[in-house]
C-alpha positions in Angstrom: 30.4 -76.0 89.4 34.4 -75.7 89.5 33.9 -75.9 85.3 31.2 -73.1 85.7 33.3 -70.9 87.5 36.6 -71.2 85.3 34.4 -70.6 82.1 33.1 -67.5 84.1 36.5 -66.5 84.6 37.8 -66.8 81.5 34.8 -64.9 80.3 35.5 -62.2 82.3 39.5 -61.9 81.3 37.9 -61.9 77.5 35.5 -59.2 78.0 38.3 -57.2 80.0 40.7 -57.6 77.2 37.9 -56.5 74.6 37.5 -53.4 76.7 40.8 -52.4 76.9 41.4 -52.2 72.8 37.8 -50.1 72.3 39.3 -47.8 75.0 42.5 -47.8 73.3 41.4 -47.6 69.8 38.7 -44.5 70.9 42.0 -42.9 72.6 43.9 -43.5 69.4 41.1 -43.1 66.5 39.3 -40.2 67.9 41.8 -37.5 67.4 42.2 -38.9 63.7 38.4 -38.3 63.1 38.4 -35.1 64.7 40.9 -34.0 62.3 39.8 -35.4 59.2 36.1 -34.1 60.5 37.9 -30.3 60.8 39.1 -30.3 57.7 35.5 -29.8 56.1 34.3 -27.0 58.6 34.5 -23.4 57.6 35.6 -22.8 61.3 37.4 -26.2 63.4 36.8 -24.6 66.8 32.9 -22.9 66.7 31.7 -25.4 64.1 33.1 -28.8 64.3 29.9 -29.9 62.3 29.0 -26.8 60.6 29.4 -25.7 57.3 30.7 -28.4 55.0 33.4 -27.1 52.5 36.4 -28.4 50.4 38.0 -24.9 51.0 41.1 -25.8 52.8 41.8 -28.9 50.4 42.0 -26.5 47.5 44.2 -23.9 49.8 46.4 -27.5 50.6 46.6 -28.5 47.1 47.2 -24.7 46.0 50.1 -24.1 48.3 51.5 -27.1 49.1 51.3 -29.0 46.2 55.2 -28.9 45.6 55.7 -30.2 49.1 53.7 -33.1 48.5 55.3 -34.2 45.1 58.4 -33.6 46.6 57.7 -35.9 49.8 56.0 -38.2 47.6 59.7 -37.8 44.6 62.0 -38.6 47.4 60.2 -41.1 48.6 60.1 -43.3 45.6 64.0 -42.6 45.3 64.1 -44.0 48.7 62.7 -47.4 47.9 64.8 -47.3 44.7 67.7 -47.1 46.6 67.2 -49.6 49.1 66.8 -52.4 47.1 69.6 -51.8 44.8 71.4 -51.2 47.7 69.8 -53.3 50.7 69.1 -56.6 48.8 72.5 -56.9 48.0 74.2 -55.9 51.5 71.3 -58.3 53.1 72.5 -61.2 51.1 76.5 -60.3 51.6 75.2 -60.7 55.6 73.5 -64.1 54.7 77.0 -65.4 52.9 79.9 -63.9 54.9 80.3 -65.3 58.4 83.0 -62.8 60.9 83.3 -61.1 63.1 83.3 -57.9 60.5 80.1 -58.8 59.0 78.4 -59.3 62.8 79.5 -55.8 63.3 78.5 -54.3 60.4 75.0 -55.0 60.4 74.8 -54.2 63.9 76.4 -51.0 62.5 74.0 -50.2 60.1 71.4 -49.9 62.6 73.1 -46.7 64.0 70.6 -44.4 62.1 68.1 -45.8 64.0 69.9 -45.0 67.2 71.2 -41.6 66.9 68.5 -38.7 66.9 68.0 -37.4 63.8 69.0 -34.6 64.3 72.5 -35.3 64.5 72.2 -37.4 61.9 71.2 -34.4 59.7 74.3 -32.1 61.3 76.7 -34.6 60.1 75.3 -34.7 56.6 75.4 -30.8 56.2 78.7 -30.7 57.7 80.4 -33.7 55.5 78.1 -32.5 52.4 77.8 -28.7 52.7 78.2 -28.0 49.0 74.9 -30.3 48.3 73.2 -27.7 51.1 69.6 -27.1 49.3 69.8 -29.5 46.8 67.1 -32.1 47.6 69.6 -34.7 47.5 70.9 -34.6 50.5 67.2 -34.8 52.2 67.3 -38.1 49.9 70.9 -39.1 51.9 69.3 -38.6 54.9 66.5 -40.6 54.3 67.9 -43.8 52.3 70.9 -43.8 55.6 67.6 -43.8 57.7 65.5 -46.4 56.2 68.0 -48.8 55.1 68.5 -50.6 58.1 64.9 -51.5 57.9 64.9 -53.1 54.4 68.2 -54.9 55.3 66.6 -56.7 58.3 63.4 -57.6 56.8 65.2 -58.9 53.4 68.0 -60.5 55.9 65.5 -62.6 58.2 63.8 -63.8 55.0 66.7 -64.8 53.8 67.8 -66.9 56.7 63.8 -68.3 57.6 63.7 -69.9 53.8 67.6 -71.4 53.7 68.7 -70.0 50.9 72.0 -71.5 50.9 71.2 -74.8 50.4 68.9 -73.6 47.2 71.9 -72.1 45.8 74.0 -75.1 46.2 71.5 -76.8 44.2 71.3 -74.7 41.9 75.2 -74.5 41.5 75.0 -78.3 41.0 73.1 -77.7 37.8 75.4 -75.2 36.4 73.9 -72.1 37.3 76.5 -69.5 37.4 76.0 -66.5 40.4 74.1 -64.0 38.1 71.7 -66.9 37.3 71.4 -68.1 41.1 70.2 -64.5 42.1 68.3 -63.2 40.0 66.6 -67.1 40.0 66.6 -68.2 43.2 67.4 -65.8 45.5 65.3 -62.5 44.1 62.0 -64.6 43.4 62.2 -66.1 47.2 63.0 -63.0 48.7 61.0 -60.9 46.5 57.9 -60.7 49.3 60.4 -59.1 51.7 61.7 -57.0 49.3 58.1 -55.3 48.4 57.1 -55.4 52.5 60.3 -53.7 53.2 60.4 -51.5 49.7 56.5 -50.4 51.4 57.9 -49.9 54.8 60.4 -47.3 53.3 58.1 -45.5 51.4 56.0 -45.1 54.5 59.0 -44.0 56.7 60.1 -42.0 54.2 57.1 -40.1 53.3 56.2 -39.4 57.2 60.2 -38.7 58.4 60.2 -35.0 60.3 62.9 -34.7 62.8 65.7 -35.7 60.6 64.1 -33.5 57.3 63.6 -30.4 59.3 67.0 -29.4 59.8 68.3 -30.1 56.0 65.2 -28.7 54.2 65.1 -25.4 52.3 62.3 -22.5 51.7 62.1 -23.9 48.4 62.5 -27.5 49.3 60.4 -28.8 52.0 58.9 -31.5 52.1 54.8 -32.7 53.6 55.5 -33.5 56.8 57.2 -29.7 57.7 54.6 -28.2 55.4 52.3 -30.2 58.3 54.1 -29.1 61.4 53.9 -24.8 59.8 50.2 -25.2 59.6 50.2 -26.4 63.1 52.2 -24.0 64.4 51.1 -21.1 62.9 47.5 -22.2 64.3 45.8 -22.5 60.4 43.8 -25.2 62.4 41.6 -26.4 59.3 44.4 -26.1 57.1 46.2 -28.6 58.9 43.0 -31.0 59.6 42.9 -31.2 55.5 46.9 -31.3 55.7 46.7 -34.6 57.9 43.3 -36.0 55.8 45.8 -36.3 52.6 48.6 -37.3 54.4 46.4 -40.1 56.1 44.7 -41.0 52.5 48.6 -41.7 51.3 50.0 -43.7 54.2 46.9 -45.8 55.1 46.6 -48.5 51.9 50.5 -48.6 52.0 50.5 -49.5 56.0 47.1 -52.0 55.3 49.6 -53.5 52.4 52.6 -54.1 54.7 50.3 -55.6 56.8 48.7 -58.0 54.5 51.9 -59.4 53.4 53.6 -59.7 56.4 50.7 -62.0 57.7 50.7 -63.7 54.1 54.7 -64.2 54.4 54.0 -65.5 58.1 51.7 -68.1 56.6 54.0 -69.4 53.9 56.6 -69.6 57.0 54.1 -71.6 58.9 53.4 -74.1 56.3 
């Protein structure tokens, strides 16, 4: 009876929990489907269902098509900057032990910590003759995102124990070009495409920071997203967030995949 009751119980907490995510997920989802449902309705508030139409897409892809190569340009730039830049710093963390190094990665997480827009400030002040060039949107965002491909590279590096690889490596005559391209590149190389993703993602969706160092004639998808928004071009801005969601959604599903795959290669 005691057995019947705990079972009941547990039961219960499982059908409880179950509830809570559908509720969650409905609160979450349903304004994405919404969206992506207004963006094929000649009118989002009188005919949520009505007439279907590809209308705004083509006014999206007629308009703002230099917004979205650029996002999509700087992005790319971002990830190539990170790992020529991050892999290296993240493996200078692994090998030097002070006090320096323990403040400097803690340091590097500053971006993360300061709002964005002062972050942006500082960059037009320090870099006003690069004011419009789409460069300095590019500074912003590779001082933004690197702290993120850093600490995934970094903890990857410490989980597998690199060090001691090298060592044996170095026994065999393996000089330091060969020990990391050879053994540290190939077993970091997971964390280097989960954290190249994660940039690309952060990247391609960063607003606050962008706003305030973008130009008329370079702006960039998410600001093109925000003016549809605010100047109440409802449908426009349903198709607006459709592509946006089409580019981020495989790169979010991918992150996702090989974290989980990297946490099973941990595990065993």
């Amino acid at each position: 009876m005691k057995r019947r009751r705990v079972a009941g119980a547990e039961r219960a907490v499982l059908v409880s929990g179950w509830l809570v995510v559908a509720l969650t997920l409905t609160f979450l989802i349903a304004p994405v489907v919404l969206s992506i449902l207004g963006s094929f309705a000649q009118a989002w508030h009188r005919q949520l269902l009505g007439d279907f139409t590809l209308d705004w897409y083509r006014y999206v892809f007629k308009h703002y098509a230099p917004m979205i190569e650029l996002s999509l340009r700087i992005a790319a730039c971002a990830v190539l900057l990170n790992v020529l830049i991050g892999v290296p710093a993240a493996y200078a963390l692994l090998r030097l032990r002070s006090r320096v190094v323990a403040w400097f990665e803690e340091t590097i997480m500053l971006p993360m910590a300061v709002p964005g827009v002062a972050v942006a400030i500082a960059l037009i002040q320090t870099h006003a003759f690069m004011r419009g060039d789409w460069y300095l949107i590019l500074a912003g965002h590779v001082m933004f995102t690197l702290p993120f491909m850093v600490k995934t590279v970094v903890a990857t590096m410490r989980s597998t124990d690199l060090i001691t690889l090298e060592e044996g490596a170095s026994s065999l005559g393996a000089n330091f070009r060969q020990r990391f391209m050879y053994v540290v590149v190939p077993n970091v190389a997971q964390a280097i495409v989960a954290g190249a993703l994660m940039v690309f993602t952060i990247s391609l969706g960063e607003f606050n920071l962008t706003l305030f160092l973008i130009t008329p004639l370079n702006s960039t998808l998410p600001v093109g997203l925000y003016d549809t928004y605010a100047s109440m071009r409802i449908e426009v801005g349903s198709a607006f967030t459709t592509i946006f969601f089409c580019l981020l959604m495989p790169i979010l599903l991918l992150v996702q995949y090989l974290g989980a795959r990297g946490q099973r290669i941990i595990n065993v």
